[in-house]
C-alpha positions in Angstrom: 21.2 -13.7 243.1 21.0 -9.9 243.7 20.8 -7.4 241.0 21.7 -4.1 241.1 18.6 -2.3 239.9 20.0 1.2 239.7 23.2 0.1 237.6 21.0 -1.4 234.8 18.5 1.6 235.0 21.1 4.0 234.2 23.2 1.5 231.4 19.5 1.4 229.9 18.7 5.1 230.1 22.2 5.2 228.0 20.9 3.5 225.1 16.8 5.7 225.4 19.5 9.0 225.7 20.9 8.0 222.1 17.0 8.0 220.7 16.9 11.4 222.5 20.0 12.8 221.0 18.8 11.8 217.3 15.4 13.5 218.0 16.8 16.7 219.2 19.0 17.3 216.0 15.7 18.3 214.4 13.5 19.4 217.3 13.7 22.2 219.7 11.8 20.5 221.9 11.8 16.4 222.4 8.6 15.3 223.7 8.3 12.1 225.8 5.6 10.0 226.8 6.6 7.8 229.9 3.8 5.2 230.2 3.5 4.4 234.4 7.0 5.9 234.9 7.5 8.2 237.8 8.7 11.5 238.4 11.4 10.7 240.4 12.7 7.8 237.7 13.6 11.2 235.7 14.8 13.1 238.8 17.3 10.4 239.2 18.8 10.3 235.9 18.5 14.0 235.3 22.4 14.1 235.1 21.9 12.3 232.4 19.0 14.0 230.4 19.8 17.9 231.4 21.5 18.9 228.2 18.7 18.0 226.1 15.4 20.2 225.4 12.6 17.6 226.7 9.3 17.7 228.0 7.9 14.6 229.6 4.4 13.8 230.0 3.8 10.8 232.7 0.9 8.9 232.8 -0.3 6.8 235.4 -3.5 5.0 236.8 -3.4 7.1 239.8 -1.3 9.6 241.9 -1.1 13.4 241.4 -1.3 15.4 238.4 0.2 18.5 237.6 3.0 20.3 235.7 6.1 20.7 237.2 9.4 22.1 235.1 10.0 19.3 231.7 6.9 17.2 233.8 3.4 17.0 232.6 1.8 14.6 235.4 -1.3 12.8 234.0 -4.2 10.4 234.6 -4.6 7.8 231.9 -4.8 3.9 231.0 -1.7 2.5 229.6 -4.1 0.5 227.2 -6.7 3.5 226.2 -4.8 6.4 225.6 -7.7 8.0 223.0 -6.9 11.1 224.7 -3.9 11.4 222.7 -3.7 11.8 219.0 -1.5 9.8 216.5 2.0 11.0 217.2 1.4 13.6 219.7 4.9 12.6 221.3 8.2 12.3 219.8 9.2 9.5 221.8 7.4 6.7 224.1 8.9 5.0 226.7 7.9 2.6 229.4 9.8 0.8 231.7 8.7 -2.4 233.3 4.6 -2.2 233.0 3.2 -3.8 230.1 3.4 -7.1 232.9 1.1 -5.3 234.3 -2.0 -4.2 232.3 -3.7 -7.5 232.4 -3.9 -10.3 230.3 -2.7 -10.7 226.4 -6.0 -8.6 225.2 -4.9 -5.8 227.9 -1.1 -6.2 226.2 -2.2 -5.8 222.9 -4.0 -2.7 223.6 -1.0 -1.6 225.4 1.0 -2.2 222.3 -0.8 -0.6 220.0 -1.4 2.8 222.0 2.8 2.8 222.4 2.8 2.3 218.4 0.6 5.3 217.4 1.5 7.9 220.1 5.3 8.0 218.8 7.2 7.1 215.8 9.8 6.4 217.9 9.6 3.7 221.3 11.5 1.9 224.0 9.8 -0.6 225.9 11.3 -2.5 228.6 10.0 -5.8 230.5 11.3 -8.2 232.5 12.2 -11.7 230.9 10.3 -14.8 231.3 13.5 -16.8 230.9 15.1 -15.1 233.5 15.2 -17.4 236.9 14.5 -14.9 239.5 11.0 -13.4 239.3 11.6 -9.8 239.9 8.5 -9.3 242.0 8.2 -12.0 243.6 12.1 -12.3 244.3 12.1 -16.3 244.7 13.8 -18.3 241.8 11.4 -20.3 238.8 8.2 -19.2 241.4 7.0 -17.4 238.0 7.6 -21.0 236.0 5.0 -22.4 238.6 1.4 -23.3 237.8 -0.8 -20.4 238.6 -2.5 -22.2 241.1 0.8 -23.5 242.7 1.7 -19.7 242.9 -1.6 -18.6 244.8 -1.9 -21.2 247.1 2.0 -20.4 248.2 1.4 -16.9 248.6 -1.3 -18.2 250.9 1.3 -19.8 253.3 3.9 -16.6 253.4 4.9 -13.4 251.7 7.2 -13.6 249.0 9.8 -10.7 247.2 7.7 -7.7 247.8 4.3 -9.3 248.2 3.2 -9.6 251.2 1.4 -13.0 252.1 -2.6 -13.2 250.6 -5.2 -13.2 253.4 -7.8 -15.1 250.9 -7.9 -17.1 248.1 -9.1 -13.6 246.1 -6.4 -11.7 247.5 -4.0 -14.3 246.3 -5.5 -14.8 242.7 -5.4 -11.2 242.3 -2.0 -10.5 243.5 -0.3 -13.6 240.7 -2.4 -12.3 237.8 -1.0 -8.6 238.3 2.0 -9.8 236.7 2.6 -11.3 233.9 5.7 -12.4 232.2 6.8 -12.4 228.9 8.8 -14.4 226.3 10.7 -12.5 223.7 8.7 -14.7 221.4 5.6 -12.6 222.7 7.4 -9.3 222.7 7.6 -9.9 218.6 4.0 -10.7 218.6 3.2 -7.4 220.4 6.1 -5.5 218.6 6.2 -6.5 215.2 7.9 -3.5 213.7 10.6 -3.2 216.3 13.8 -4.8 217.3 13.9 -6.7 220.4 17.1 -7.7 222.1 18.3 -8.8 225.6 19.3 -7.0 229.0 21.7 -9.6 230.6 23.0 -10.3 234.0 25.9 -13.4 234.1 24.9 -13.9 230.6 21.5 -14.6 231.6 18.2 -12.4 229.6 17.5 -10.2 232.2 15.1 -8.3 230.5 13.5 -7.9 227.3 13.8 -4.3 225.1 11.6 -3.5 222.2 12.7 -0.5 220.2 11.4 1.5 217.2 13.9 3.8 215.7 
């Protein structure tokens, strides 16, 4: 089952442009937080984004930092931003790394920094339900027992994971991603509505937004 990943990025940035447009009726300048988004992510859609007055402050783990036109480049953890004060953005957004942070404590703290940097959010993930594990690229491997999972990635590589060359390495490698439910999505995302991505009817992905 192949999915065009470009096609849904840019029918998704469609919907984020319409929380854009609203905040620029009132603003001169629309300021975004992009939590583990990249650079060229906004290069890409800038087609998209150019008539609006933005600035967009990206934060990752690692990589460079730096201002550069609408970018503020910057160091941080997705799940302590105290550098930040309440609502110091206009706008969060964060595609496709809360499955990353860690564990449910790690996503709550994740949650509740995207809740108090912005009164407005967008947060997408990719859905549990959905057969094939984006990462991973095999279908239902994510609906495996996590031990099933790290002794598989043992034997060969799968999606773009390359195959574990210890028992560590492969431990490590299934618990950086973590799937989840929409059920969990409302847990984490209690004051925002969360609806479906779909691909053949199927939930893709999972989209929490505060408006």
């Amino acid at each position: 089952m192949k999915v065009n990943g470009n096609r849904f990025r840019r029918k998704r940035f469609q919907h984020f442009l319409g929380l854009i447009h609203r905040a620029a009726q009132s603003r001169q300048e629309v300021r975004i937080l992009d939590i583990g988004g990249t650079r060229d992510y906004w290069v890409a859609l800038q087609d998209m984004w150019s008539p609006y007055p933005i600035s967009v402050t990206i934060v990752n783990m690692e990589g460079e930092t730096g201002d550069d036109g609408p970018f503020r480049l910057r160091l941080g953890d997705a799940c302590n931003l105290s550098e930040y004060a309440d609502n110091s953005f206009d706008i969060v957004h964060s595609n496709s790394v809360i499955e990353h942070v860690g564990r449910w404590e790690q996503m709550k703290m994740m949650a509740a920094e995207v809740r108090r940097l912005a009164p407005v959010y967008y947060l997408q993930t990719p859905d549990f339900a959905f057969p094939v594990e984006p990462h991973f690229r095999t279908v239902g491997f994510h609906w495996l027992p996590e031990q099933a999972r790290a002794a598989l990635i043992q034997r060969r590589g799968f999606g773009f994971r390359k195959k574990a060359a210890s028992v560590e390495e492969a431990v490590t490698n299934i618990q950086s991603v973590n799937l989840l439910t929409k059920g969990q999505m409302k847990a984490l995302f209690g004051d925002a509505v969360i609806f479906h991505e779909r691909f053949l009817g199927l939930p893709k992905s999972l989209i929490a937004v505060r408006e």
